[in-house]
C-alpha positions in Angstrom: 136.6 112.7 108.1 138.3 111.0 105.1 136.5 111.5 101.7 136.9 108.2 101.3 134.7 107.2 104.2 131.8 108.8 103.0 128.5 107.0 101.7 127.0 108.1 98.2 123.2 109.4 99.2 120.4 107.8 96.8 117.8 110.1 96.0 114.3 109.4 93.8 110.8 108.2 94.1 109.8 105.1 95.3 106.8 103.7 94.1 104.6 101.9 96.3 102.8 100.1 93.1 106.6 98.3 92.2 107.1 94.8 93.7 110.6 93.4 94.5 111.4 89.7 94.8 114.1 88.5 97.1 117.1 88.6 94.8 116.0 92.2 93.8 115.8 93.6 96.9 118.8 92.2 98.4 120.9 93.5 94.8 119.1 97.2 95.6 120.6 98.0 98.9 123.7 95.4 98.7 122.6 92.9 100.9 123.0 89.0 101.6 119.2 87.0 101.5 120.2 86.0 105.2 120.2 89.9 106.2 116.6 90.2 104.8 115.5 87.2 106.0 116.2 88.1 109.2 114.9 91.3 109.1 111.4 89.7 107.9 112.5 87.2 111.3 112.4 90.3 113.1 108.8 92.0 111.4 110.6 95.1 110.5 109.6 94.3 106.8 106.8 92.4 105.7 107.2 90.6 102.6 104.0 89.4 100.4 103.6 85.8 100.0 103.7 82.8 102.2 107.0 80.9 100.8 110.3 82.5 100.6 110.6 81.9 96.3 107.2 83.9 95.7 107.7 86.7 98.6 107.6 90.4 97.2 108.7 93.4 98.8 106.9 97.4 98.8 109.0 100.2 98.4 108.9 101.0 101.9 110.5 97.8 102.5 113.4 99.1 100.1 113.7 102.4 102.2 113.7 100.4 105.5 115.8 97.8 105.1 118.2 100.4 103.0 117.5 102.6 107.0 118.1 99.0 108.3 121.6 98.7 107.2 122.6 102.1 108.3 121.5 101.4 111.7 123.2 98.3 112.1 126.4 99.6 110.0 127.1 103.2 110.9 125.5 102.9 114.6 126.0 99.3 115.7 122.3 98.4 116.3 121.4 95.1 116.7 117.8 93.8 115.0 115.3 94.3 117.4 117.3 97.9 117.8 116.3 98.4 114.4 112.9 97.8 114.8 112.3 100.0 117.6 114.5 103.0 116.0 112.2 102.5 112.6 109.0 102.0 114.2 109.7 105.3 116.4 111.2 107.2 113.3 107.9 105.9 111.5 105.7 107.9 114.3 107.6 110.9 114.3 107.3 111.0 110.8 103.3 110.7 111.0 103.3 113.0 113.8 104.9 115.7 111.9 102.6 115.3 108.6 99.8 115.6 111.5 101.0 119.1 113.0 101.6 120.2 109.5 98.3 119.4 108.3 96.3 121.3 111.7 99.0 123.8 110.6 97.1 124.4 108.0 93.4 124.8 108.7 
C-alpha cells in the first residue's frame, strides 16, 4: 500500500445537541449537496425541516453520511447498499451495548 493512498482518520465527539445546515454538512465530510440529497432520497439520513433551505442535520447524520462515503468510495456500494450496510452496522452496534450491559448484572 502507497502512503499516499491512505485516508487521514477523524477522531472527536460529536454532539447530538449541534445542528448542521446543508452547506455545513456537505463542507464537513467533502461532499456535493447532490450526494446528500440523495442520501436523504434514500432515508439513510433524515434531515429536520420540510424544505431543502431550512433542513438541519444531527451528528449522527455527520457520522453516517461521513460512513456513507466510505462505502460507496473504498467498497463500491451503491445507495440502497449503503443503507442496508448502515442500518445492519447500526444493529450490531446496539446488540453489543446490549450483551455488554447483561454482562454486567
Amino acid at each position: 500500500m502507497n502512503p499516499h493512498d491512505l485516508l487521514p482518520v477523524h477522531t472527536g465527539t460529536v454532539i447530538e445537541d449541534d445542528s448542521l445546515t446543508l452547506e455545513q454538512l456537505c463542507n464537513a465530510c467533502g461532499v456535493h449537496t447532490d450526494w446528500v440529497i440523495s442520501l436523504v432520497e434514500e432515508s439513510i439520513i433524515e434531515p429536520q425541516g420540510g424544505e431543502i433551505q431550512v433542513w438541519r442535520f444531527s451528528g449522527g447524520s455527520l457520522v453516517r453520511v461521513r460512513s456513507a462515503l466510505r462505502l460507496h468510495r473504498d467498497l463500491g456500494v451503491n445507495l440502497a447498499g449503503i443503507a442496508l450496510a448502515l442500518d445492519l452496522m447500526e444493529e450490531l452496534e446496539n446488540l453489543r451495548t446490549q450483551l455488554k450491559i447483561m454482562g454486567r448484572n
